[in-house]
Backbone as numpy.savetxt, mean C-alpha at the origin, in Angstrom:
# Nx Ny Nz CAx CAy CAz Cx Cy Cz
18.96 -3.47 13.60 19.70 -2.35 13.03 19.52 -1.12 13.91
20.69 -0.57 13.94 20.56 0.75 15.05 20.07 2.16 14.12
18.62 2.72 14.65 18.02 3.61 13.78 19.14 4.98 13.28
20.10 5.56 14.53 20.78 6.49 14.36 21.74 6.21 13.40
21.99 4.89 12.86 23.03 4.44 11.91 22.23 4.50 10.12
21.01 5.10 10.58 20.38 5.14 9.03 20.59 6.14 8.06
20.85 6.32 6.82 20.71 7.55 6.26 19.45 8.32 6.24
19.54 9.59 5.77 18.76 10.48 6.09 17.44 9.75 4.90
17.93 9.48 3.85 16.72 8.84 3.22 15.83 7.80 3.62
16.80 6.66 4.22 16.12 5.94 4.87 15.48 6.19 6.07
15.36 7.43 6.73 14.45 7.39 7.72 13.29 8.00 7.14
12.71 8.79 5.96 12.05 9.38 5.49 10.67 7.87 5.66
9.95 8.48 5.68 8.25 7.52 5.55 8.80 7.23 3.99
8.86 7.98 3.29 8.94 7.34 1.34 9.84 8.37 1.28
10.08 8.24 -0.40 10.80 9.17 -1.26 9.58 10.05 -1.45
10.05 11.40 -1.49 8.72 12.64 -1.24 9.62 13.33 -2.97
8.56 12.79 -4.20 8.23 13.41 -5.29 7.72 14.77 -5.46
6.62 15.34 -4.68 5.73 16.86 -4.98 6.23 17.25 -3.23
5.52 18.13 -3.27 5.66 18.94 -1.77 4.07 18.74 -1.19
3.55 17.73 -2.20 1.86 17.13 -1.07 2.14 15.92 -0.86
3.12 15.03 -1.37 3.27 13.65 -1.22 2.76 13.80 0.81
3.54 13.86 1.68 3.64 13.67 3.08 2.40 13.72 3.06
1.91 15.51 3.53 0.79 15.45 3.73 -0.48 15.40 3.40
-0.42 14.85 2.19 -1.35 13.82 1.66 -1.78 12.64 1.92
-0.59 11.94 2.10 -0.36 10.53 3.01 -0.89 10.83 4.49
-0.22 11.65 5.28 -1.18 11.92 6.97 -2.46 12.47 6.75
-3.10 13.23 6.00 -4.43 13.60 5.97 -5.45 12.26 5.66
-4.88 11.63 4.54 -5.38 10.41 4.28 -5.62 9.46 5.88
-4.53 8.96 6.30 -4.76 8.78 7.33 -5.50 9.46 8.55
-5.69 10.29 8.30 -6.71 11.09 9.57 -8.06 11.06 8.71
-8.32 10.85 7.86 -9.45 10.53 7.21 -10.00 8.89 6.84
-8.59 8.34 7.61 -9.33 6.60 7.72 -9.13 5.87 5.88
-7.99 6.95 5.55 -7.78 6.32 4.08 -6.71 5.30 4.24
-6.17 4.16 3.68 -5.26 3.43 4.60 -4.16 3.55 3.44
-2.73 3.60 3.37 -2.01 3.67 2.52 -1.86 2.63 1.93
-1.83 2.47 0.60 -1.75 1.10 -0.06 -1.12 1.02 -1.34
0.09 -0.11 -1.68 0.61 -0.05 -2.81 2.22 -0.29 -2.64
2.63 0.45 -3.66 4.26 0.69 -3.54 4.89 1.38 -2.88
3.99 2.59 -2.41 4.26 3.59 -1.14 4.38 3.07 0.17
3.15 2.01 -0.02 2.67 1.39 1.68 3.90 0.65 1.30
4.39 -0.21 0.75 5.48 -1.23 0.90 6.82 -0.65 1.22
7.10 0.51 0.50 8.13 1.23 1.01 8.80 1.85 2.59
7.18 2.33 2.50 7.14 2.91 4.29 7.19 1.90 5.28
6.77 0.42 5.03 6.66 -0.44 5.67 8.15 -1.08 5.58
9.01 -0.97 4.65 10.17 -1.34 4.64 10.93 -0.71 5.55
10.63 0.83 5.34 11.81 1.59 5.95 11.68 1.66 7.51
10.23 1.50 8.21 9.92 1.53 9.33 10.92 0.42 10.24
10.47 -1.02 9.09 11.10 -2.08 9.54 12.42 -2.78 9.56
13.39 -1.67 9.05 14.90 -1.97 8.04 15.17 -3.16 7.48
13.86 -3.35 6.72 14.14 -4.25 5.41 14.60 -3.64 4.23
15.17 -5.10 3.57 15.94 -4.46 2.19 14.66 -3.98 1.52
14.82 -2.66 0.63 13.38 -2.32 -0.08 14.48 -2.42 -2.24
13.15 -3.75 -2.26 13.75 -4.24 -3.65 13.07 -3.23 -4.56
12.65 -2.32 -4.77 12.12 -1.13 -5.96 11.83 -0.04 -5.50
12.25 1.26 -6.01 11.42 1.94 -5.85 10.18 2.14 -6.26
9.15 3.17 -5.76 7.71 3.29 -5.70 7.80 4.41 -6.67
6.53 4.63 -7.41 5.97 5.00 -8.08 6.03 6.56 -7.85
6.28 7.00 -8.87 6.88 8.84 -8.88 6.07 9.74 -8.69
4.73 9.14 -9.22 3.52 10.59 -9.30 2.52 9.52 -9.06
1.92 8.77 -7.98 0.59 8.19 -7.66 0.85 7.72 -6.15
-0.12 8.06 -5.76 -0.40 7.55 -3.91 -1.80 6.82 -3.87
-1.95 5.80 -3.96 -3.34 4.71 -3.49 -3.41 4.50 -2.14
-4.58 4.69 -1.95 -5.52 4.18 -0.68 -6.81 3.47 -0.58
-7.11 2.67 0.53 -8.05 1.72 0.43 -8.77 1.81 1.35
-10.07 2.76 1.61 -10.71 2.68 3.17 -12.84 2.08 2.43
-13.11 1.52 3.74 -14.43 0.88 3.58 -15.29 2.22 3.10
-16.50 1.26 1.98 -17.57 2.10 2.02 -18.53 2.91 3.12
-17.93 2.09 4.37 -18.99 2.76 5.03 -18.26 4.02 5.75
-17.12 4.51 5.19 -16.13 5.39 5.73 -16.55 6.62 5.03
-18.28 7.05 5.29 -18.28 8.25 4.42 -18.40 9.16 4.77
-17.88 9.17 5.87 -17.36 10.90 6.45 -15.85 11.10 6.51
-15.46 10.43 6.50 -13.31 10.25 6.26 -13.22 10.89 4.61
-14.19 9.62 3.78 -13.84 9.71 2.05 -14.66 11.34 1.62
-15.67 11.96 2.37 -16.21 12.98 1.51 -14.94 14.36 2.26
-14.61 13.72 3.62 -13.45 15.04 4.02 -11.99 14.83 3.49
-11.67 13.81 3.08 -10.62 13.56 2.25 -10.46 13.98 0.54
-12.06 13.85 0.58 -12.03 14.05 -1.02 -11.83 16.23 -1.17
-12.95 16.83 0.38 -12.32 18.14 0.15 -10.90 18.74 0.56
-10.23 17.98 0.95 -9.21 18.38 1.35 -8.25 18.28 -0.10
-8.79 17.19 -1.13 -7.92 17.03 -2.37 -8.15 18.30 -3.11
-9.71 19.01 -3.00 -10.19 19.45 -3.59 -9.23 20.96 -3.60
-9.35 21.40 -1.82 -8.87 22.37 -1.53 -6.93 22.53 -1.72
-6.64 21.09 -2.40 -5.03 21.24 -2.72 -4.53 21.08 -4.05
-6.08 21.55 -4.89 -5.59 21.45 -6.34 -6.00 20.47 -7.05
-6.46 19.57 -6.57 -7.06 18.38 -7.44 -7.92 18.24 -8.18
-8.14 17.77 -9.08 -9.53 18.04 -9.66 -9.77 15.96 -10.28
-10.48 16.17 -10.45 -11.27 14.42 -10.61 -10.95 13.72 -12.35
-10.20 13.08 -12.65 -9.51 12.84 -13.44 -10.05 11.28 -14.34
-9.96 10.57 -15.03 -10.43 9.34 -15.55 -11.84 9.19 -14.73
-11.44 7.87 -14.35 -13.00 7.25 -13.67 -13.54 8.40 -12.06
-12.82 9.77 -12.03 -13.65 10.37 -11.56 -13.88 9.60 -10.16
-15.05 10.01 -10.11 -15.54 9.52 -8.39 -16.95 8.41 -8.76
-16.77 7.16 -8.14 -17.85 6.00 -8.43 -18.38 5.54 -6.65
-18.88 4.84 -6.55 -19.12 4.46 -5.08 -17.67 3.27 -5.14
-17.06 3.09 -5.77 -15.76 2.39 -5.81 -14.38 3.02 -5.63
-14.15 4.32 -6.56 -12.90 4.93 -6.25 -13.03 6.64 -6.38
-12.27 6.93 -5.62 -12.00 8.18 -6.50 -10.87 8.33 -6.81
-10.77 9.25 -8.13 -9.44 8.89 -9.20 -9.24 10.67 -9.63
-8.38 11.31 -8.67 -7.87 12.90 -8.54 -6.49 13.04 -8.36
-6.05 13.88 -9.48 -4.94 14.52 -9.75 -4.79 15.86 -9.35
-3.82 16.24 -9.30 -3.27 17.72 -8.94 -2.41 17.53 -10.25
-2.45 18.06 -11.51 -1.92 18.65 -12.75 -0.33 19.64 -12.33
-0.52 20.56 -11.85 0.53 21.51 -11.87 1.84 20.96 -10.92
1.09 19.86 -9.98 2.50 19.54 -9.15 2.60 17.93 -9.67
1.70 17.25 -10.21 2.12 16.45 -10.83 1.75 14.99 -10.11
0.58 14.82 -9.09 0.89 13.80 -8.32 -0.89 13.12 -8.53
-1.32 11.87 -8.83 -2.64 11.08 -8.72 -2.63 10.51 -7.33
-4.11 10.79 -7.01 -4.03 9.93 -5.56 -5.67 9.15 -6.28
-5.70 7.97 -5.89 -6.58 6.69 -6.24 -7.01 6.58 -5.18
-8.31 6.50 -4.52 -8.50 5.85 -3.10 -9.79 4.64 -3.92
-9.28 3.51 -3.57 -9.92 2.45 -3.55 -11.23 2.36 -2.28
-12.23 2.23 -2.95 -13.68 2.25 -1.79 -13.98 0.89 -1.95
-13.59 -0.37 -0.46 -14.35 -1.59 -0.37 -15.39 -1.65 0.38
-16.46 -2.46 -0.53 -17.19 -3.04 -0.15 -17.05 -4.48 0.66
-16.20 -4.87 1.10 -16.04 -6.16 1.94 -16.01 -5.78 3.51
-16.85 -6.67 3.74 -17.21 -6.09 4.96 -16.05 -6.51 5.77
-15.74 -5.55 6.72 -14.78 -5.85 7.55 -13.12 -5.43 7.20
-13.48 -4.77 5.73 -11.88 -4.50 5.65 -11.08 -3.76 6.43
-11.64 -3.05 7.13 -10.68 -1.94 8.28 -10.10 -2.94 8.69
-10.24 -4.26 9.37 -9.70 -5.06 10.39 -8.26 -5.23 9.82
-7.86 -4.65 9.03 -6.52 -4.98 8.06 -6.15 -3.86 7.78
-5.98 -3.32 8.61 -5.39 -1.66 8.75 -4.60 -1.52 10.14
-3.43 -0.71 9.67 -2.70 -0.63 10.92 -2.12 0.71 10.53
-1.43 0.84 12.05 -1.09 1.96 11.88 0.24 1.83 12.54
1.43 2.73 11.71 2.52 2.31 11.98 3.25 3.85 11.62
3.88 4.09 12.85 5.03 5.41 12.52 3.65 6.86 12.43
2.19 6.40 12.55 1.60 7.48 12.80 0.73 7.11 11.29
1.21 6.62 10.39 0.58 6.49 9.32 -0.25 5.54 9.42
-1.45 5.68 8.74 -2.41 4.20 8.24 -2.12 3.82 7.16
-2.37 2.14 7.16 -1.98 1.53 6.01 -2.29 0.03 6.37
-2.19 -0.62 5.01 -3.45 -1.43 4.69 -2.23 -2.90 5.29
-2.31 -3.63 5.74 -1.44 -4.57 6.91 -0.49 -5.77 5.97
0.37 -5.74 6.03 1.79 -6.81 4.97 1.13 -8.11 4.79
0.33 -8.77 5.64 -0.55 -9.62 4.89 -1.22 -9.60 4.26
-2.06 -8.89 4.32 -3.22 -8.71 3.43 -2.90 -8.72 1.84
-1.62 -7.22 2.47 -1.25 -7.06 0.92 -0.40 -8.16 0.32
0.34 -8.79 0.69 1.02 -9.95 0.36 -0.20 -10.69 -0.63
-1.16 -11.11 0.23 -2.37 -12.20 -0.22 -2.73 -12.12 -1.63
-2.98 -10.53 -1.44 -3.78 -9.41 -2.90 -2.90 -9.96 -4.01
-1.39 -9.09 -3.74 -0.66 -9.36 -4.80 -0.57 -11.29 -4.91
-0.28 -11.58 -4.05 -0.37 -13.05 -4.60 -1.46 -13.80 -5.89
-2.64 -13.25 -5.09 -3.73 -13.55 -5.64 -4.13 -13.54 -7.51
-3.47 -12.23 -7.17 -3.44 -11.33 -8.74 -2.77 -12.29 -9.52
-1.37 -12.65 -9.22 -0.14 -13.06 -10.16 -0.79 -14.42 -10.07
-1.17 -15.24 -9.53 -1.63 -16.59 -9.78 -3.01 -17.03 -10.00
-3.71 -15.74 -10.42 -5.29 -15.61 -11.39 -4.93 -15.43 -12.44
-3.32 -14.78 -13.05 -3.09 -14.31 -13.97 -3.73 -13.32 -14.63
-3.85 -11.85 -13.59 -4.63 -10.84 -13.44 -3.08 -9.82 -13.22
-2.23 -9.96 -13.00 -1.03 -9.14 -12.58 -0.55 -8.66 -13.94
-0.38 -7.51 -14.33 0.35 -7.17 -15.93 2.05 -6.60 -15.54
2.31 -6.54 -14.18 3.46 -5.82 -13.67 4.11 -7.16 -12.78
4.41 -8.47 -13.47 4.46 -9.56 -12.30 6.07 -9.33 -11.78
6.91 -8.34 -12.24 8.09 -8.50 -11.94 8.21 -7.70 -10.70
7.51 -6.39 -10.41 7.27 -5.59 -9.78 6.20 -6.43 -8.41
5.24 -7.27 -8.66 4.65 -7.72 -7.77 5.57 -8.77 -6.88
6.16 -9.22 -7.65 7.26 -10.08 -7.22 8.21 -9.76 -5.91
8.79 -8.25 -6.35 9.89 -7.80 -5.78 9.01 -7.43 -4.28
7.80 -6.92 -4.39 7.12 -6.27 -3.48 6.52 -7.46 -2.11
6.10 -8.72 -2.79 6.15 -9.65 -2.43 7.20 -10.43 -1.46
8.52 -10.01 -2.14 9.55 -10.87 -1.42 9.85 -9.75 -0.04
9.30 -7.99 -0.78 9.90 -7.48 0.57 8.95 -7.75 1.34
7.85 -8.00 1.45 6.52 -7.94 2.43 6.84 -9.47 3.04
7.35 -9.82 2.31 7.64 -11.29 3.64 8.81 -11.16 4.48
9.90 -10.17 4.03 10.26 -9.69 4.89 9.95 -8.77 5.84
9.54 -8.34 6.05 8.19 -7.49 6.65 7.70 -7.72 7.84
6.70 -8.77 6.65 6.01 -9.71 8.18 6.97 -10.41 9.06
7.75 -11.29 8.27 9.12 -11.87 9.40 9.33 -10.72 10.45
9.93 -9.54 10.07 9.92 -8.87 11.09 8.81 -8.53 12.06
7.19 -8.45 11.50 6.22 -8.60 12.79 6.28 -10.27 13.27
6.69 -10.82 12.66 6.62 -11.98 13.50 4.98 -12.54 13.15
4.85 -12.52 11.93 3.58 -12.63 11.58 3.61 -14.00 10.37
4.45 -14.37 10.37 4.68 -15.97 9.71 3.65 -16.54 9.40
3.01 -17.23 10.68 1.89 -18.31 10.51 0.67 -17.36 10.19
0.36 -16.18 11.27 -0.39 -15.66 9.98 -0.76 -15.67 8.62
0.22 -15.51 8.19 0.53 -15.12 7.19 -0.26 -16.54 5.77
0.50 -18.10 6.38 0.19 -19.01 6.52 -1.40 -19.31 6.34
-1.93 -19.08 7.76 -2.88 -19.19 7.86 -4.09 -18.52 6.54
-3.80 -17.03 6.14 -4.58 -16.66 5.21 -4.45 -17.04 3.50
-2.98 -17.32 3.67 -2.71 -18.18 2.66 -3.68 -19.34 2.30
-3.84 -20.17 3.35 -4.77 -21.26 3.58 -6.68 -20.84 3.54
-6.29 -19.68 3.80 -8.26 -19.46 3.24 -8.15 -18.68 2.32
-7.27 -17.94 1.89 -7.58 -17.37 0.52 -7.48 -17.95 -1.00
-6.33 -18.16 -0.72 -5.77 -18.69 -2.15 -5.48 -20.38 -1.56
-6.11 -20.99 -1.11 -5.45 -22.70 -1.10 -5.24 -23.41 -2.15
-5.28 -23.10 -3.42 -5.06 -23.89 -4.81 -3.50 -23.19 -4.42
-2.80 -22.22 -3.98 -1.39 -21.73 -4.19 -0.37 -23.27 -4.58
0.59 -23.10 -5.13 1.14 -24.55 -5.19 2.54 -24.37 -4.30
3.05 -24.70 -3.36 3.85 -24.28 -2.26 5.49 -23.98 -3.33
5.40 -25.00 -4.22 6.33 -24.72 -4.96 6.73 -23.61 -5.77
5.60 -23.34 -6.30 5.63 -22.01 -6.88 5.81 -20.63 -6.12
5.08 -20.84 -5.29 5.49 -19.50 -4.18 6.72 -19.69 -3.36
7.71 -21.11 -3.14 8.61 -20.91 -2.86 9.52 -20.37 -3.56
9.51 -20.39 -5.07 10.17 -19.93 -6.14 10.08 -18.24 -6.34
8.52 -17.98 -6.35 8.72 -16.39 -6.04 8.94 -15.58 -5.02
9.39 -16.24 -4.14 10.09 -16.03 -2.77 12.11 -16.42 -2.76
12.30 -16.10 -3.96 13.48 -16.00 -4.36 14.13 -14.65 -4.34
15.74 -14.08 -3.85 15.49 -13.01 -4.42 15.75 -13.03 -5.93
15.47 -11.84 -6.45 15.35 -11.33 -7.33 16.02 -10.82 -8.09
16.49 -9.70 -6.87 18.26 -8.43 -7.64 18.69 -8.06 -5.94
């Protein structure tokens, strides 16, 4: 697809809800937070001119960077601090922190793993960080066939775009491959079925 033939929306990283959405998302990234979710799937769509089957989520931005990222997560967390945020539900745990900005209306979640090695599943694309179309593929897979997913229609759609996605990195057997160490009970049938479209 020829980029100059895109609309002005579609070249946008996401749909920008508050006036911190953006740079919230690049600070995050300069703080080693990786974008993750319906946002990351979006931006990853539009980068790649795939069809994007949903929109993303109106007022929340998730991110996922390692525990041992604790000079990124304590300068990320003042930078929320210094843009209005204040610490909301589960607050700050050695697992997440969970901060809202009230007056403009927007939650940012940063997920803290403990698995070692999760950076290796971070990329960076268009300048942004964000958590890599396999991985997330795997996750959501994982979820909907533990029967842990409460949104399976939505995981679905996100699913079918992230394999379009990867098709476009050319990341197939990859893809494959982690299939094969993560989830190998998957039943090929079934995931060929939710690899249908949808709408």
């Amino acid at each position: 697809m020829n980029y100059r033939k895109l609309t002005h929306k579609q070249r946008r990283i996401k749909d920008s809800y508050t006036t911190l959405d953006v740079p919230i998302v690049r600070e995050a990234s300069r703080c080693g937070c990786a974008l993750l979710g319906g946002t990351a799937v979006q931006m990853l769509a539009r980068f790649y001119h795939v069809k994007e089957r949903r929109s993303c989520s109106i007022d929340d931005l998730d991110f996922l960077t390692p525990a041992s990222n604790r000079e990124g997560i304590s300068a990320f967390k003042h930078k929320l601090i210094t843009n209005g945020f204040e610490p909301i539900k589960m607050g700050e745990s050695d697992y997440m922190l969970n901060y809202e900005n009230k007056e403009v209306g927007v939650e940012v979640d940063v997920l803290i793993s403990w698995e070692p090695g999760i950076e290796e599943h971070f990329i960076k694309v268009n300048g942004i960080l964000t958590v890599e179309p396999c991985y997330m593929f795997v996750s959501k897979l994982q979820r909907i066939f533990s029967g842990l997913s409460t949104k399976n229609e939505l995981d679905t759609q996100d699913i079918n775009t992230l394999y379009d996605i990867i098709e476009s990195r050319d990341e197939i057997e990859k893809l494959q491959d982690m299939i094969a160490d993560e989830i190998p009970e998957v039943d090929e049938d079934e995931l060929n079925a939710l690899l249908q479209e949808t709408n």
